[in-house]
C-alpha positions in Angstrom: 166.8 210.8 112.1 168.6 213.5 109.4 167.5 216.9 110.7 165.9 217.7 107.1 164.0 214.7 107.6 162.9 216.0 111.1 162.4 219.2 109.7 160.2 218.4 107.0 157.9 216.5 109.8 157.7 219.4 111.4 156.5 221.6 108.6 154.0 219.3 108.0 152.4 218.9 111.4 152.1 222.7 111.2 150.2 222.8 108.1 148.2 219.8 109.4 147.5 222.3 112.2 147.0 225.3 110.5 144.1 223.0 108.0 142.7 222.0 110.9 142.1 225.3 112.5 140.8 226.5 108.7 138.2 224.1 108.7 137.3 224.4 112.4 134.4 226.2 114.2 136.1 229.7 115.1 134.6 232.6 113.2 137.5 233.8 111.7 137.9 230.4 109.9 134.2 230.4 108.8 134.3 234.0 107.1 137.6 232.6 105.7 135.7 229.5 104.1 133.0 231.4 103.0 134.8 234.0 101.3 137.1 232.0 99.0 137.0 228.7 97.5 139.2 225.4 99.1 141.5 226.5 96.1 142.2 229.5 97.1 142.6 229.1 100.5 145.4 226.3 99.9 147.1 228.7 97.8 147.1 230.9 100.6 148.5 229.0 102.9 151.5 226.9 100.7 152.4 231.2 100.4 152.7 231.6 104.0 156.1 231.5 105.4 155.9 229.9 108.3 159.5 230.2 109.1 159.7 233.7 108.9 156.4 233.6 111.3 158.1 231.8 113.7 161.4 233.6 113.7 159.2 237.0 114.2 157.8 235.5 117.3 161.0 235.6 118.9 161.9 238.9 117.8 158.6 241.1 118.4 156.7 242.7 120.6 154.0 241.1 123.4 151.0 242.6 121.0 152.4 241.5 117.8 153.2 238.2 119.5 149.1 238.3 120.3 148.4 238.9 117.4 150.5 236.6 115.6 149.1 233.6 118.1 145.7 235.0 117.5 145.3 235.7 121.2 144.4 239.0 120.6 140.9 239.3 121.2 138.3 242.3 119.9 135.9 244.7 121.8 133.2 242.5 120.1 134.4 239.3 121.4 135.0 240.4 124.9 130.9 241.7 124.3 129.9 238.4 123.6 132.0 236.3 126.0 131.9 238.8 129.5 129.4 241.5 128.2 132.2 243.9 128.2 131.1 247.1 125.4 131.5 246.3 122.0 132.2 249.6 120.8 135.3 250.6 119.0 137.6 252.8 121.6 138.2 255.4 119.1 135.0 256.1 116.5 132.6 254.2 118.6 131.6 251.7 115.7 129.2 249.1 117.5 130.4 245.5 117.0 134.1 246.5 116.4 135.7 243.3 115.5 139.8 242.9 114.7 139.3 243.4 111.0 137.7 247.1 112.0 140.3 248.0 114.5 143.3 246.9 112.0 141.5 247.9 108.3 138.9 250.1 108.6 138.8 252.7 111.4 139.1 256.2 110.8 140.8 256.7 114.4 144.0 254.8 112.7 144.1 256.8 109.7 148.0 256.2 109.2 147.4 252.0 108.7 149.4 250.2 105.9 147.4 249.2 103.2 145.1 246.4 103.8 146.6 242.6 103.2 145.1 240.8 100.5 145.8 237.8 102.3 142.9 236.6 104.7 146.4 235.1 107.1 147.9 238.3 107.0 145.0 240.7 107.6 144.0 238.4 111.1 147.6 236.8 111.9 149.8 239.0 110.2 151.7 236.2 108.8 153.1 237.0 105.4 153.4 235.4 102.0 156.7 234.2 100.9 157.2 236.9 98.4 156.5 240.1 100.4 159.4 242.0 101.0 161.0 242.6 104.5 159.9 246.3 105.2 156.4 245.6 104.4 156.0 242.8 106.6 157.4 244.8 109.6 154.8 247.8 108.6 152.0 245.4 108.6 152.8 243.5 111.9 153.8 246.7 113.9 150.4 248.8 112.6 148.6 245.3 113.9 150.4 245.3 117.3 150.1 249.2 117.9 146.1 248.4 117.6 146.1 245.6 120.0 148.4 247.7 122.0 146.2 250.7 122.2 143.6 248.1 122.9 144.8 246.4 125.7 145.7 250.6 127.0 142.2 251.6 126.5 141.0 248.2 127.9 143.4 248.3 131.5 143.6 252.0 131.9 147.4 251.9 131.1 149.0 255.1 130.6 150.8 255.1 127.1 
């Protein structure tokens, strides 16, 4: 089969997968749904490029790689699956999930400005049109969290 051919299956069993997670039971995909319309989040993802997401898996660093996978998991959801604390490990919010630790808390006061995409903000995977430097501002502030994280989490000297 012609390798564009092969290539173009492949692409499409990605975004199969990716619609399939979208419309699926996980949290993150259910605040997605119920904060924009079917439209919308379409858009969103025929903007992602997913080839540029998969080359920075190859290329980045074990947290951005977590996060990219969406393995990266949040004090909240370590509360609710091994009643672990749910607090934020550096203001102490109560129920911090990803979208605090990355956007909103005041202990990472230096943080890019927050994605408008909902793919970018939780995967940091970037629409098509964003330049370069931006991209690698977004991902690294995403995987210093998790990193910082996983320090706090394991007792890991930094």
């Amino acid at each position: 089969m012609n390798k564009l051919i092969c290539s173009y299956f492949v692409h499409q069993w990605r975004r199969n997968c990716l619609d399939a997670w979208a419309s699926g039971p996980r949290h993150e995909a259910a605040r997605w749904r119920q904060s924009s319309t079917e439209a919308q989040r379409q858009a969103e993802i025929n903007g992602v490029d997913l080839a540029r997401v998969r080359g920075a898996i190859h290329t980045c660093t074990a947290s951005e790689r977590a996060v990219m996978l969406g393995s990266a998991v949040s004090p909240c959801w370590l509360h609710r699956s091994q009643g672990s604390s749910s607090l934020c490990p550096w203001c102490s919010c109560n129920w911090a999930m990803l979208e605090h630790l990355f956007w909103q808390c005041p202990g990472w006061p230096h943080r890019p400005m927050t994605p408008s995409s909902f793919l970018q903000q939780r995967f940091g995977w970037p629409p098509a049109s964003q330049p370069s430097n931006i991209v690698h501002q977004i991902l690294h502030h995403m995987g210093e969290v998790i990193a910082g994280l996983w320090n706090q989490r394991h007792n890991l000297e930094v």
